[in-house]
C-alpha positions as CSV (number, residue, x, y, z in Angstrom):
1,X,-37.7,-39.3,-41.8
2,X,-37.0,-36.6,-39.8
3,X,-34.3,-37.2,-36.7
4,X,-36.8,-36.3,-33.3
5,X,-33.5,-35.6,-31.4
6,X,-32.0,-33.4,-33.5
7,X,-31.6,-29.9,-31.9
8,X,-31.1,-31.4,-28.5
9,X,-28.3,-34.0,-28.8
10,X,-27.4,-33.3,-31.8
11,X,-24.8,-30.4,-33.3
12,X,-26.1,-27.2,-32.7
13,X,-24.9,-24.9,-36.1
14,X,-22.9,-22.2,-34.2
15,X,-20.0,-25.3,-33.0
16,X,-18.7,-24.8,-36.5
17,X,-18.8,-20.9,-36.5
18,X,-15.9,-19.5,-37.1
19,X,-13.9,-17.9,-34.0
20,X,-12.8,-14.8,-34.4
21,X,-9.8,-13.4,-31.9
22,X,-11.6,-10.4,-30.9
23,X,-13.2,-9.4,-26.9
24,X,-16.7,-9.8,-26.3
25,X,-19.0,-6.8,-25.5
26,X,-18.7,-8.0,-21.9
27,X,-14.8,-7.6,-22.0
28,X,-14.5,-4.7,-23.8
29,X,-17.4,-3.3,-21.3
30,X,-15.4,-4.4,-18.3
31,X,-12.2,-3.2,-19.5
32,X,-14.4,0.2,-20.6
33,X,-15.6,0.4,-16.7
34,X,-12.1,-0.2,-15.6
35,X,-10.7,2.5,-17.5
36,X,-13.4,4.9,-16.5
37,X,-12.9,4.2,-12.3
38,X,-9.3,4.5,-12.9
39,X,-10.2,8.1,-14.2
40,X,-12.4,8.5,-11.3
41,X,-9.0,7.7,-8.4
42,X,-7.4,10.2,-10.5
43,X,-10.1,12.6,-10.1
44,X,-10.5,12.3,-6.2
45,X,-6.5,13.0,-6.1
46,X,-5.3,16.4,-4.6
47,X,-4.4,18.5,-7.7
48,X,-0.4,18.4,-7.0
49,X,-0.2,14.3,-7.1
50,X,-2.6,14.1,-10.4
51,X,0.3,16.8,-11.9
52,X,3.1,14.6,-11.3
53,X,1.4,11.3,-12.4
54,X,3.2,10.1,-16.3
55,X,0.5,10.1,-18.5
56,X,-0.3,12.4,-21.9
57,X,-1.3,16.4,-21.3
58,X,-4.8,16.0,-22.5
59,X,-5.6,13.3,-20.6
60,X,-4.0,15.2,-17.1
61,X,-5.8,18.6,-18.4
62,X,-9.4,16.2,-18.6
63,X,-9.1,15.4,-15.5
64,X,-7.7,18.5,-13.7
65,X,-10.7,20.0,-15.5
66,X,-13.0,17.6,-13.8
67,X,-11.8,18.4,-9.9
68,X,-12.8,22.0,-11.0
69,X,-16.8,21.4,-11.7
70,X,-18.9,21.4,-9.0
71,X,-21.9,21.1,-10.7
72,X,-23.3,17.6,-10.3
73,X,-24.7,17.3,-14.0
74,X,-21.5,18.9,-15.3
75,X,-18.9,17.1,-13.6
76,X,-21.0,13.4,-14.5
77,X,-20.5,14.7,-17.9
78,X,-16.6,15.8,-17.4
79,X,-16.0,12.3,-16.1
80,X,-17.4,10.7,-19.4
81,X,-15.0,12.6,-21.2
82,X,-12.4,11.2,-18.7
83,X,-13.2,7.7,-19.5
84,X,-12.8,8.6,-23.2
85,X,-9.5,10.2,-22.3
86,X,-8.7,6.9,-20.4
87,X,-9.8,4.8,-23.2
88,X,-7.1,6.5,-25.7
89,X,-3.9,5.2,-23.1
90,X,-1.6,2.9,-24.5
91,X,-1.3,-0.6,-22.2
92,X,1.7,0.7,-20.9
93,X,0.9,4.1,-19.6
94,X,-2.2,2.9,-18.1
95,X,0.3,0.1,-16.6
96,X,1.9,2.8,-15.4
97,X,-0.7,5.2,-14.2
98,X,-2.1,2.0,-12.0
99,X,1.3,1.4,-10.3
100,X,1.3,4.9,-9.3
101,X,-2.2,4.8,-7.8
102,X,-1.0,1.8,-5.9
103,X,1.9,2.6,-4.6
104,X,-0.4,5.9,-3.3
105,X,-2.0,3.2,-1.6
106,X,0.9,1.2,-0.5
107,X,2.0,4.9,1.5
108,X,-1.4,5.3,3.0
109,X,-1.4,2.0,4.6
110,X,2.0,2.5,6.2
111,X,0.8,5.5,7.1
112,X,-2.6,4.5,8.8
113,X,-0.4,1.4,11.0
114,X,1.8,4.0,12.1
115,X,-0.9,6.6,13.3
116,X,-2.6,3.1,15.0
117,X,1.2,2.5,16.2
118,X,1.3,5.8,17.7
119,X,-2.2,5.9,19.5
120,X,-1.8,2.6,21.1
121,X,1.7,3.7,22.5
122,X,-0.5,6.9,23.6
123,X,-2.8,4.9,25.7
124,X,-0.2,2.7,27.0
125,X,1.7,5.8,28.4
126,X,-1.6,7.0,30.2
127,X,-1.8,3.4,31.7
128,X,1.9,1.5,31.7
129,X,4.6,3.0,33.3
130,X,7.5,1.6,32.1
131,X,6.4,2.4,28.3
132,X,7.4,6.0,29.5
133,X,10.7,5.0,30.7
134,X,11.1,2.9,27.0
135,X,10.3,6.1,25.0
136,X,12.8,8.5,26.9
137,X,15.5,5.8,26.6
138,X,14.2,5.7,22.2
139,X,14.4,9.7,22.3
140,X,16.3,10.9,25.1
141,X,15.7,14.4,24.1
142,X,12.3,14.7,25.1
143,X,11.7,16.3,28.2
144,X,10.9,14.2,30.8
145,X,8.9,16.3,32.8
146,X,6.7,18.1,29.8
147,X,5.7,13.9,29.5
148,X,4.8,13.3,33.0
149,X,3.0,16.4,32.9
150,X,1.4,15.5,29.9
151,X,0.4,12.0,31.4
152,X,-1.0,13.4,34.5
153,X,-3.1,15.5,32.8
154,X,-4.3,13.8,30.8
155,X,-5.3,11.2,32.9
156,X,-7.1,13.9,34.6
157,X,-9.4,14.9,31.3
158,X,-10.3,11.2,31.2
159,X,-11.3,10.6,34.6
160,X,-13.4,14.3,34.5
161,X,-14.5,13.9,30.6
162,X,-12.8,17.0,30.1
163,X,-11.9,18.3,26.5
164,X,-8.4,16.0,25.7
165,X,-6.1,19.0,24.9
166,X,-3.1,17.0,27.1
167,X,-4.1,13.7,25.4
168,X,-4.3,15.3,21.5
169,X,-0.9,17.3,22.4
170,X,1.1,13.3,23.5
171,X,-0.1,12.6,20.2
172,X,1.3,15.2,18.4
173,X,4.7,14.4,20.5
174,X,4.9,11.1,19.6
175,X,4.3,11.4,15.7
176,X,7.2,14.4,15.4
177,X,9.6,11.4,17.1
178,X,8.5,8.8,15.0
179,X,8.5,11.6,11.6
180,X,12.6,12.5,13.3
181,X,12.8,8.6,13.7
182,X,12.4,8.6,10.0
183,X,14.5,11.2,8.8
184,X,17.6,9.6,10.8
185,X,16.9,6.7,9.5
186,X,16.9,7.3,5.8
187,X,20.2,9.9,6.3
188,X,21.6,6.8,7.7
189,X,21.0,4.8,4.6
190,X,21.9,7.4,2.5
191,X,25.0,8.1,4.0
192,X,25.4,4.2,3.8
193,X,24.7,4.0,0.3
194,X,27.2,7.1,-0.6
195,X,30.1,4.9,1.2
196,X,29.0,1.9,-1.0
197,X,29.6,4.2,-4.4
198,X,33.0,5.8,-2.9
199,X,34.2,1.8,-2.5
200,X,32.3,0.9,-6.0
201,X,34.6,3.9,-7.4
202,X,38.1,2.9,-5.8
């Protein structure tokens, strides 16, 4: 007599399939996807990064290619090719191509705090005395007077919603310190590092 439960409590046939060490169609299609919007960072790059990015000639030329067309129907068909061009990337150079992108990234944030850095230390000049006092005593070759000047007047667009030529030009001011900042301060460790390797060598 037929078991009535069989089917629903019982085995089901495809438990004792056998496995086979290969991805899905959903893995394959993610790792596909992945590939392809890698393809698509390098795309957005400016020309001069993508160059200097390791990976195989074809696939840079693919994509260089790509950043040419303007055409919407021709550059969706461009990037295809990309992701093919992606797809044929050993593990390790699209390990590699991925670190790059990030540490892109990495720079960019830095470099967005900083800005942020700079423009709160901008408003706090317009509004905090003694913050101009800190920054001569941080770069005592600024002149002293071009900053009060600067502060004054800018003040002044504020308070008449005038066009904020003194308040852009502070800006300006305070990220070539913070660029000369970092320029001493890498010499310094250079020069630090070249007095490690003269002991290393004695």
């Amino acid at each position: 007599m037929p078991n009535p439960n069989r089917g629903s409590c019982g085995f089901q046939s495809n438990e004792f399939e056998q496995e086979y060490d290969r991805p899905s169609k959903s893995q394959l299609k993610r790792e596909m996807d992945a590939l392809q919007k890698l393809g698509g960072e390098l795309v957005d790059q400016p020309r001069d990064r993508v160059k200097r990015v390791p990976m195989p000639e074809d696939v840079r030329d693919a994509i260089l290619e790509c950043q040419k067309i303007k055409n919407h129907e021709g550059r969706r068909r461009q990037m295809q090719y990309v992701g093919k061009k992606m797809r044929s990337l050993t593990e390790e150079e699209v390990a590699t191509i991925q670190r790059t992108i990030d540490s892109w990234k990495g720079s960019s944030k830095a470099e967005t705090a900083l800005m942020h850095s700079l423009e709160r230390r901008r408003d706090l000049l317009l509004t905090d005395e003694n913050t101009l006092t800190t920054l001569l005593s941080d770069y005592p070759e600024l002149d002293a007077q071009q900053m009060r000047t600067l502060i004054r007047n800018a003040r002044k667009e504020q308070a008449e919603s005038k066009p904020p030529k003194a308040y852009r030009e502070i800006f300006q001011i305070l990220k070539q310190c913070a660029h000369q900042a970092a320029l001493d301060a890498k010499a310094a460790a250079d020069a630090a590092a070249g007095d490690d390797d003269e002991e290393d060598d004695e």
